[in-house]
C-alpha positions in Angstrom: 24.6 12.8 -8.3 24.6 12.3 -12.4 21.4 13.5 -13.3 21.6 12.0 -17.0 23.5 14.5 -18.7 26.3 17.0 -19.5 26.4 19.9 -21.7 27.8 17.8 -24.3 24.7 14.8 -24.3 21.1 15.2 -23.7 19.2 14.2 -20.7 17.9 10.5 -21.4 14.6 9.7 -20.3 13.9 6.0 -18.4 13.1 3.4 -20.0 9.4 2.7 -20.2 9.0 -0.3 -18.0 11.2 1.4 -15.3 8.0 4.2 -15.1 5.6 1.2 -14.8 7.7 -0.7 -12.6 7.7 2.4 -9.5 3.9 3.0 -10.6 2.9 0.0 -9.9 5.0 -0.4 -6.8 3.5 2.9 -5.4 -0.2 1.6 -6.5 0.6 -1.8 -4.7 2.0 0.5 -1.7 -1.0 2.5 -1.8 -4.0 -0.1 -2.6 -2.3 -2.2 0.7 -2.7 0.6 3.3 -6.4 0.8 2.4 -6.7 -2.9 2.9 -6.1 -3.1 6.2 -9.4 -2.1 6.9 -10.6 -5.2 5.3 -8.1 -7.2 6.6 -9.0 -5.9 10.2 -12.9 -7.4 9.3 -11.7 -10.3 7.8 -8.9 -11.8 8.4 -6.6 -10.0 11.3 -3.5 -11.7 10.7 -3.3 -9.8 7.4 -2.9 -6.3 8.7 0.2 -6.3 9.5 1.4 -7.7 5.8 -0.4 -5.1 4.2 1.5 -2.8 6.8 4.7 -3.5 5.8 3.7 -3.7 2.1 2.1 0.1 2.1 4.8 1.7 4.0 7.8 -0.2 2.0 5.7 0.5 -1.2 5.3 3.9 -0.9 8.5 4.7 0.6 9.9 3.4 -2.5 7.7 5.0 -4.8 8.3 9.0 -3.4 12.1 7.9 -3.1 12.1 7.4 -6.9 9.7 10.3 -7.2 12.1 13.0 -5.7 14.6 11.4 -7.5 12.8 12.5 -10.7 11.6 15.7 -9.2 15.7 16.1 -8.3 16.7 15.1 -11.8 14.3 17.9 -13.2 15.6 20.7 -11.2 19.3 19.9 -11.5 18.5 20.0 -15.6 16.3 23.1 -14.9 18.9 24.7 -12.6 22.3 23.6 -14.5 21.3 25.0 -17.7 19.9 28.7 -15.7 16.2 27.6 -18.0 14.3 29.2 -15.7 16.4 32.5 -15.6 16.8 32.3 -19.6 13.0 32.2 -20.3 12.9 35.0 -18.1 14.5 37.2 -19.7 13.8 36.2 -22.6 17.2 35.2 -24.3 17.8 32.8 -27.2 18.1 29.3 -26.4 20.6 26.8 -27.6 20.5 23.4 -28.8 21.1 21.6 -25.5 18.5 24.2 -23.5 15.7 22.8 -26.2 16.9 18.9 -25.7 16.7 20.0 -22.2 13.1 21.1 -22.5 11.7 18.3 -24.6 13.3 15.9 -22.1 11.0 18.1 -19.3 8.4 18.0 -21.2 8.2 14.2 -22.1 9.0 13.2 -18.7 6.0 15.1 -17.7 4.0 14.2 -20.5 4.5 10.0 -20.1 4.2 10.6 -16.1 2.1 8.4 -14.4 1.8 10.3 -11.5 -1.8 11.8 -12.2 -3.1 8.0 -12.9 -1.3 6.9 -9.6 -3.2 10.2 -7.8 -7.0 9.3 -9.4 -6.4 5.2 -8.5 -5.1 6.3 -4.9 -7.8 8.8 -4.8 -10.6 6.2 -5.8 -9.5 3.4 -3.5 -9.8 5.8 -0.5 -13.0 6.6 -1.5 -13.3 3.0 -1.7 -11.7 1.9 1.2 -14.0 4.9 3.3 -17.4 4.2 1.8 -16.8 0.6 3.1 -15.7 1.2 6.4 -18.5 3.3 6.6 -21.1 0.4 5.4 -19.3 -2.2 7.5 -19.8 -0.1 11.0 -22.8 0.9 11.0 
């Protein structure tokens, strides 16, 4: 698999709306699973839509997330980084184009927004299951 570079070019980093895109895939994923409940209440024939929609949603979403988990190993593992800040020895060019691509990717991640949105509509999604059968 090309993971975006060689020792000749820097890794590239995705485009913006690529990161937005399989956020908000994986929040649409997410958000529809909890919805079920509310479906279940209100209108039955839903459930299995926002089935399909959560499984197919997330599915998506932590494919393209080990891809970019993948993609940061291979760069990680390819140029021996790990081993190099190890021991210490001098980096080169490509092994500091390397680690501001890590770093970026990390840094524009909206993985720890799509963890506190998923983490608040369970809440959500609990707290009104709760209210709704008792």
């Amino acid at each position: 698999m090309n993971i975006g570079f060689t020792t000749d070019t820097p890794p590239q980093k995705l485009p913006s709306w690529t990161i937005w895109l399989f956020f908000l895939i994986g929040l649409t994923g997410s958000v529809s699973l909890r919805l079920i409940l509310v479906a279940k209440e209100y209108n039955p024939d839903l459930i299995r839509l926002f089935w399909y929609i959560g499984i197919v949603g997330n599915m998506i979403f932590f494919i393209f997330r080990s891809y970019i988990s993948y993609k940061r190993r291979s760069l990680i593992a390819g140029l021996a980084l790990h081993e190099k800040l190890k021991r210490g020895d001098p980096l080169d060019a490509m092994d500091y184009q390397a680690l501001h691509y890590l770093i970026s990717s990390l840094y524009v991640s909206k993985e720890r927004w799509n963890y506190a949105i998923i983490s608040f509509f369970s809440i959500l999604a609990i707290v009104w299951d709760l209210w709704v059968t008792k």
